[in-house]
Every structure is written in C-alpha cells, then in structure tokens.
C-alpha positions as CSV (number, residue, x, y, z in Angstrom):
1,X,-7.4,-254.7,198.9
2,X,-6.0,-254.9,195.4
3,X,-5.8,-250.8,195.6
4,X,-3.3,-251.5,198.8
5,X,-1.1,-253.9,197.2
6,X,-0.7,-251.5,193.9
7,X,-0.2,-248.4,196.3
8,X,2.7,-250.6,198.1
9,X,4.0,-251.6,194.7
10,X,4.2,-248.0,193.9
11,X,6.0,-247.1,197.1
12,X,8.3,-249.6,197.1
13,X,9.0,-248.8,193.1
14,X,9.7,-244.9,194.3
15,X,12.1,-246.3,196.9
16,X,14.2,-248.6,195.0
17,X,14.3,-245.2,192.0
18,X,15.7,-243.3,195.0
19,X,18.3,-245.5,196.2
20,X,18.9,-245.5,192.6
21,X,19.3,-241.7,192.1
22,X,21.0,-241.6,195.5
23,X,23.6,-244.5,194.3
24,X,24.0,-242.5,190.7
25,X,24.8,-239.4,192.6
26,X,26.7,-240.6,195.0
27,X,29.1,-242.0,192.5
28,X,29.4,-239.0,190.3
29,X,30.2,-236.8,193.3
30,X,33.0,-239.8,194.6
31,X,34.7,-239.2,190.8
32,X,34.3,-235.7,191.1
33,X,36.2,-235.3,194.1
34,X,38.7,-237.5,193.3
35,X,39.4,-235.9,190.2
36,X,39.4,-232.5,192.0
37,X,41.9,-234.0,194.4
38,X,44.1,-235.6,191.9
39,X,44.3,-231.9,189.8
40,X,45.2,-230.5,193.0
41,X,48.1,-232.5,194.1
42,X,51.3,-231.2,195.6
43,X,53.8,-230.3,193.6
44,X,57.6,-230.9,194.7
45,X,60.5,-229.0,193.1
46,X,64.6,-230.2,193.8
47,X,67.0,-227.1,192.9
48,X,70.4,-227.4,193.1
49,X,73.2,-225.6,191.3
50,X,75.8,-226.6,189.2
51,X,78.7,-228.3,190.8
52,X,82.4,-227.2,190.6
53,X,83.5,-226.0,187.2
54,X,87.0,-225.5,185.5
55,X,88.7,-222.3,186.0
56,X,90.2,-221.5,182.9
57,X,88.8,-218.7,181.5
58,X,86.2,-220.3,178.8
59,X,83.4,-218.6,178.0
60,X,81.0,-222.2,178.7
61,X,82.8,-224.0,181.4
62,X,82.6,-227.7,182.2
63,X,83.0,-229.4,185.3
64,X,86.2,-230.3,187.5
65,X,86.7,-233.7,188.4
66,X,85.0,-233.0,191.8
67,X,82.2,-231.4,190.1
68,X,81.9,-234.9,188.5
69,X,82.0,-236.4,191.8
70,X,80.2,-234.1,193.0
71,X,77.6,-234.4,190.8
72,X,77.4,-238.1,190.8
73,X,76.2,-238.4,194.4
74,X,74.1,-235.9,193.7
75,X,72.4,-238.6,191.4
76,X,73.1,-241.4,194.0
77,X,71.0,-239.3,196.7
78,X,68.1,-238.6,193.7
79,X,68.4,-241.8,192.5
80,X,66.5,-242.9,195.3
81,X,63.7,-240.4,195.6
82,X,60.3,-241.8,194.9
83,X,57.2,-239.6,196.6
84,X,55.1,-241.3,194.3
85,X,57.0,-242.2,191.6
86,X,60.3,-240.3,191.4
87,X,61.4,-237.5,190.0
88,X,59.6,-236.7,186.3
89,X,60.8,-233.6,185.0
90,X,64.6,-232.2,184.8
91,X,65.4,-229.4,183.3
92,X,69.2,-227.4,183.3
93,X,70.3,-224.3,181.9
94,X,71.9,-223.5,179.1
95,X,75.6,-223.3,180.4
96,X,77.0,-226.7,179.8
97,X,77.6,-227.0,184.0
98,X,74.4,-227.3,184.8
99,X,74.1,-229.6,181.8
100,X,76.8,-232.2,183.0
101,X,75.6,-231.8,186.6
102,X,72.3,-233.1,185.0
103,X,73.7,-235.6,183.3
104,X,74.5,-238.6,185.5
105,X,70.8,-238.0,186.9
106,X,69.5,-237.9,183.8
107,X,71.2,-241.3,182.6
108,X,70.7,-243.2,185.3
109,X,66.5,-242.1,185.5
110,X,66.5,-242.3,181.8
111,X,64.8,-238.8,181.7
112,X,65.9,-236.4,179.1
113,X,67.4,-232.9,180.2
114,X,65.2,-230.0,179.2
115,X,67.4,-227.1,178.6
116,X,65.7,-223.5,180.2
117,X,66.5,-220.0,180.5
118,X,66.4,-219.5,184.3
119,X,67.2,-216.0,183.7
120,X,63.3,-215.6,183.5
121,X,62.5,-217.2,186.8
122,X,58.7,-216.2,186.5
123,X,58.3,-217.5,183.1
124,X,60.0,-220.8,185.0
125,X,58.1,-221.3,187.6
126,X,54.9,-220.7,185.6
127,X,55.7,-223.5,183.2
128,X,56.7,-225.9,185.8
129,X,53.5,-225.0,188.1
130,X,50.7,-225.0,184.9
131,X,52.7,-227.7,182.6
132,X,54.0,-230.3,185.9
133,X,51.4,-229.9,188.9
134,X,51.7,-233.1,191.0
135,X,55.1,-234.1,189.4
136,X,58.7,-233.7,190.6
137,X,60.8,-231.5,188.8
138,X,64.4,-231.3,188.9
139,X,65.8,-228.1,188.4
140,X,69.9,-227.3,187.9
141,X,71.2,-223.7,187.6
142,X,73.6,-221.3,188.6
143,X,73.8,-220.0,192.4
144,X,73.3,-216.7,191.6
145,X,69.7,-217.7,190.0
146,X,68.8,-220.1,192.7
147,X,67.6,-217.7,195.2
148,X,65.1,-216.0,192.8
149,X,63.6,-219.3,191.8
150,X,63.3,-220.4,195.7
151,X,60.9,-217.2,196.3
152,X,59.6,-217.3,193.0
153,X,57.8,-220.4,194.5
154,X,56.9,-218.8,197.3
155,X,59.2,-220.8,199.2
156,X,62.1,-219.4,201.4
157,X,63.2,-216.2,201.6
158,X,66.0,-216.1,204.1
159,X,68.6,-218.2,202.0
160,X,72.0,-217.5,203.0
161,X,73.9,-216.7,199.9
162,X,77.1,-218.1,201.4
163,X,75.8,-221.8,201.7
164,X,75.7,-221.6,197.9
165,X,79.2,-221.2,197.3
166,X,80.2,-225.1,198.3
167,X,78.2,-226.1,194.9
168,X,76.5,-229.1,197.6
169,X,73.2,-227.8,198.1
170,X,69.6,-229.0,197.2
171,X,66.4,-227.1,197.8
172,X,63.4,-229.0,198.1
173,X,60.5,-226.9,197.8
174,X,57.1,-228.2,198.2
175,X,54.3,-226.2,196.2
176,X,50.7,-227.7,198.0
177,X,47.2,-227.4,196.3
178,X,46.5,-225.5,199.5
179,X,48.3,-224.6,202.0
180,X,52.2,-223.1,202.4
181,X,54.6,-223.4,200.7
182,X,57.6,-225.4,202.4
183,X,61.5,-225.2,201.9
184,X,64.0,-227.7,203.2
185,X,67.5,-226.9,202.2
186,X,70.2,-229.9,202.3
187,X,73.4,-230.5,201.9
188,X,74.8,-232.9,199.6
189,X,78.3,-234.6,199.3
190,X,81.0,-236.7,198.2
C-alpha cells in the first residue's frame, strides 16, 4: 500500500516537472517569436522632392515663397502621421532646397535633418533598411533622384516623370518583413 502511494507521489511529481518544462518552454518560444516579429516589422519610407526654388542662377538655390508654402503643408499633412508613432528619421540632401523643404517638418517634429548624398541611391536605401527597419523615414531630394530611390526599394517602377515637375508629390513606399513592396503616390498642396 505504502509502495502505491510513493509510486503516485512520483507520478504526480513527474507531472507537475512537465507542466513545468512545458510552461518554461512555452514562454521562451512566446519571447522568441515576439522578438522575431518585432525585428521584422514593416518599414515605411515618405519621399518627396524639394519644393519650388528661386530662379536666379545660384549655384545652391533656396526656395520661393510658394516653395515655403508649399513646403509648409507638406509638414501640416506629415504632421499628422502616426503608424505607430510618427515619422522617426528625416534625412535631405545636400542642396539647401531639400534642406528648407525639411525644415518646417523638422521643427515642428523636433527631429533633426540628416544631410545624405542621394546620388548613391543603393548606399541610401541600404542605410535606411539595415540602420531604420520598423521606423519611418522621411526622405527629401531632387526629382530627378526620386525615381531611382522608388525602385531602389523595390517599390514602383512606372512613375511618370511628368507628375514630378509640380514639386507636390509624396511617395509612400512600404518595405514589409515579407511580402511586396507597396507604393502609393499623392499629391500634396497649398
């Protein structure tokens, strides 16, 4: 009788080490996979071009007065975007255009400009897809680089050159951990 009660003991001891085990496991996989998951997230990048710039023939021009305007609804429209928690990253090139476009975004986010050379669009996106994955980066350059950054992501091909020219466009390009690569191209405006 006594030899029944210990071997029940023991059985009920191995259970209870199980459940144990199970509940350990069971946990480490859960933080696992949400760590995989978290690494992985979707990455969402906002390009956009400089807005209208002076005429006169300086080497570095700045903007018009409608490329302030211009550029200050741009930061009223991105003022307001929060997948998450709003735009992280914003980087301009070194013409001072792009720089000003930037600016009134950059002000009202309080998020420094970081100045780039988009004339290496791989050496771009690679720093913005190892160095900001799961973030939002805003990106400001010239209309003749924007295309080559858009497909440099993988995103759209087919972009009509001629809807660059009215300075008022934004690319949103959305860089999944799996899946395709989406572009949505708006338009912006005072």
């Amino acid at each position: 009788m006594i030899d029944r009660i210990d071997e029940y003991k023991n059985k009920r001891k191995k259970r209870q080490l199980r459940k144990v085990a199970f509940g350990i496991l069971f946990i480490g996989f859960s933080v696992l996979l949400a760590w995989f998951f978290e690494s992985q997230a979707t990455t969402t990048v906002l390009l956009t071009t400089h807005t209208e710039i002076r005429s006169d023939l300086q080497t570095n021009p700045g903007l018009t007065d409608e490329g302030t305007k211009r550029a200050k609804a741009l930061q009223r429209m991105l003022s307001s975007v929060d997948v998450v928690s709003g735009i992280d990253v914003i980087f301009a090139t070194q013409h001072r255009a792009t720089q000003e476009t930037a600016e009134p975004i950059s002000r009202n986010l309080d998020i420094p400009i970081t100045i780039v050379d988009t004339g290496d669009a791989q050496q771009l996106i690679s720093n913005i897809i190892s160095n900001h994955k799961g973030e939002i980066i805003l990106v400001i350059t010239r209309p003749e680089a924007l295309p080559e950054l858009v497909v440099e992501l993988q995103g759209s091909k087919n972009i009509d050159p001629s809807s660059l020219q009215g300075l008022d466009q934004l690319f949103v390009v959305t860089v999944p951990w799996f899946g395709k690569v989406k572009t949505l191209q708006l338009q912006y405006g005072i």
